[in-house]
DOKE-868153 format. One line per 10 residues: number of its first residue (from 1); their letters; for each residue z, x, y of C-alpha. Coordinates in steps of 0.001 Angstrom, whole numbers, plus 524288, in hexadecimal, padded with zeros to 5 digits. Layout:
BEGIN
NUM) A) Z,X,Y ~ ...
# end
This chain:
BEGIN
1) XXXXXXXXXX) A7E5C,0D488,C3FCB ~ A742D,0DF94,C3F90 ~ A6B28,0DE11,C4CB5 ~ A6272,0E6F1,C53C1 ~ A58BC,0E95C,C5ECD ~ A4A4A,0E90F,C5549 ~ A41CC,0E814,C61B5 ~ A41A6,0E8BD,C7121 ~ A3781,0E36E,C75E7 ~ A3071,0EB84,C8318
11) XXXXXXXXXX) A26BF,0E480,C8ACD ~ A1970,0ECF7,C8AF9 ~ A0B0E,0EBEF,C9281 ~ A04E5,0F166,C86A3 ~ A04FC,0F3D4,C7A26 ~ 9FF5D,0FFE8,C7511 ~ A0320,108BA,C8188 ~ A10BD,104CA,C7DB3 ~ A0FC5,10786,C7214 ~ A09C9,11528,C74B7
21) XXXXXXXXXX) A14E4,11806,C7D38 ~ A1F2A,11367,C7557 ~ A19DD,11B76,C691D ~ A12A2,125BE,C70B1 ~ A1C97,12800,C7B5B ~ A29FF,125C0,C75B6 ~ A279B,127B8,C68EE ~ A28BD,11ADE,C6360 ~ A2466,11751,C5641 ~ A19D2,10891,C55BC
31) XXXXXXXXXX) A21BB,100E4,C4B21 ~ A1899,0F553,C4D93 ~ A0B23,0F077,C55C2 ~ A089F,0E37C,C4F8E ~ 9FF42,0DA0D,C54F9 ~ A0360,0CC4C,C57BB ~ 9F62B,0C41C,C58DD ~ 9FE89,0B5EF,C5AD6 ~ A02C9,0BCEC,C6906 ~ 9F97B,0C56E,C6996
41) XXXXXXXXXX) A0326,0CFD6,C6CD3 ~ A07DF,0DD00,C62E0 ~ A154D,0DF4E,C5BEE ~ A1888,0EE4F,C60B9 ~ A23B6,0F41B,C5C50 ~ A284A,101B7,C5FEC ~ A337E,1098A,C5CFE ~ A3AD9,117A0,C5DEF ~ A3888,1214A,C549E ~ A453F,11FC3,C4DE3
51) XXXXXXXXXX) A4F3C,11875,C4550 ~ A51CA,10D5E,C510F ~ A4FAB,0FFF2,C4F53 ~ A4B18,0FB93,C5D31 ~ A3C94,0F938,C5FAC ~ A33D8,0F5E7,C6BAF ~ A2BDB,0EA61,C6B6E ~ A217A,0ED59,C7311 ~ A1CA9,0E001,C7A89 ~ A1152,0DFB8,C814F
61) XXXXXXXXXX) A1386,0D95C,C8C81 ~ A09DE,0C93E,C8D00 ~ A0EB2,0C24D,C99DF ~ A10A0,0C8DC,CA7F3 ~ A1EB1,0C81D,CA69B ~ A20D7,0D070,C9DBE ~ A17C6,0D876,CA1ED ~ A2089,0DABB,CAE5D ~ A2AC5,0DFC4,CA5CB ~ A224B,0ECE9,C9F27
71) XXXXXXXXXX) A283F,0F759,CA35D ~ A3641,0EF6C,CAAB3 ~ A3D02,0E93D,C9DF5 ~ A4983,0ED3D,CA24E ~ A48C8,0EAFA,CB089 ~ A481C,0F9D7,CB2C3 ~ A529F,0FDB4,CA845 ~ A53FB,10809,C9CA4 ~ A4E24,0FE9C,C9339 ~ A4E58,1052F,C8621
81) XXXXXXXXXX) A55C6,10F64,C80EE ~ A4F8D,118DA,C7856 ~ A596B,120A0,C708F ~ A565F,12D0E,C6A3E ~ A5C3C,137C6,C607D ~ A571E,1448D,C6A8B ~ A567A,13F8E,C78D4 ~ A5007,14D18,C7E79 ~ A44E0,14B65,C724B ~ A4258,13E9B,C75D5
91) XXXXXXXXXX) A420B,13EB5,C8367 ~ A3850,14CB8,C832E ~ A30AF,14457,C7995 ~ A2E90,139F7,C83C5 ~ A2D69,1421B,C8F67 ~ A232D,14AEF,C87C4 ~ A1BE7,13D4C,C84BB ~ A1C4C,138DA,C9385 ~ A2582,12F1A,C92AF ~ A2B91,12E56,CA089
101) XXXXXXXXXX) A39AA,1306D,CA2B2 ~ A40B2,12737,CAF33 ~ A4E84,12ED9,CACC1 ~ A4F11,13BF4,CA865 ~ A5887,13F3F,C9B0C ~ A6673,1401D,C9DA1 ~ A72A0,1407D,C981B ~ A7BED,13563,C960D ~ A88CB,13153,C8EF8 ~ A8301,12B0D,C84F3
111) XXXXXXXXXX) A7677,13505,C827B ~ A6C14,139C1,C8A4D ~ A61BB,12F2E,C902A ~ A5543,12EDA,C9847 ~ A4CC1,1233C,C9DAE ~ A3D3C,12416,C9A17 ~ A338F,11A5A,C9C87 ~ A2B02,1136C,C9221 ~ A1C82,10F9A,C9794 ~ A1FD6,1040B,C9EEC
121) XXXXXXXXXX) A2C3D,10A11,CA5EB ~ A35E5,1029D,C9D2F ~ A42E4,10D77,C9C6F ~ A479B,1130F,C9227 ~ A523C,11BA2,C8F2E ~ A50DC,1260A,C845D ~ A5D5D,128E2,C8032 ~ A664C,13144,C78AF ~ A7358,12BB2,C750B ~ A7D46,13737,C7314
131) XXXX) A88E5,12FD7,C7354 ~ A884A,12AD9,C6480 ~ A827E,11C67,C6945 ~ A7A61,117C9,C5F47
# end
């Protein structure tokens, strides 16, 4: 059996401005803006610059539930893990862009991590594995 993550879906107010800071901010690259007339609602898919397989769905969200959830999709909780090849790179790339940081870089066991924000205050870790984890 040969399985993988293809997307994560993360809950959005609006389209383009995430999509301007996922590609404008952190770098990502727009694999796909596709509109869907039958639910009147767009197919955006964005992704790391990069050989990884995992990309964000970005989903508008269309009822007042999930609107409560932009921004709180894991309760308050790291909720994605960006890895990268040259943490200090990275992370001056982001801070030079204005992404904002919620825990500064340190050093771990397993690499060196830090906690940034994306636009709706979901947490993220960028991260550098050093300790030969895949």
């Amino acid at each position: 059996m040969n399985q993988s993550l293809a997307l994560i879906a993360l809950v959005v107010r609006d389209y383009d401005e995430a999509i301007d800071f996922y590609v404008n901010k952190l770098g990502f690259v727009l694999v796909e803006d596709t509109y869907q007339p039958e639910q009147d609602k767009r197919w955006v898919v964005v992704k790391p610059e990069g050989t990884g397989g995992t990309s964000l769905l970005l989903a508008r969200a269309s009822t007042a539930h999930q609107s409560e959830y932009i921004g709180d999709q894991a309760g308050g909780r790291v909720f994605l893990f960006l890895r990268t090849d040259d943490f200090w790179r990275d992370y001056n790339n982001l801070v030079d862009r204005g992404v904002e940081f919620a825990r500064e870089p340190k050093e771990a066991d397993y690499g060196i991590v830090a906690v940034f924000k994306d636009l709706y205050g979901n947490l993220w870790d960028l991260v550098e594995f050093t300790d030969g984890r895949a």
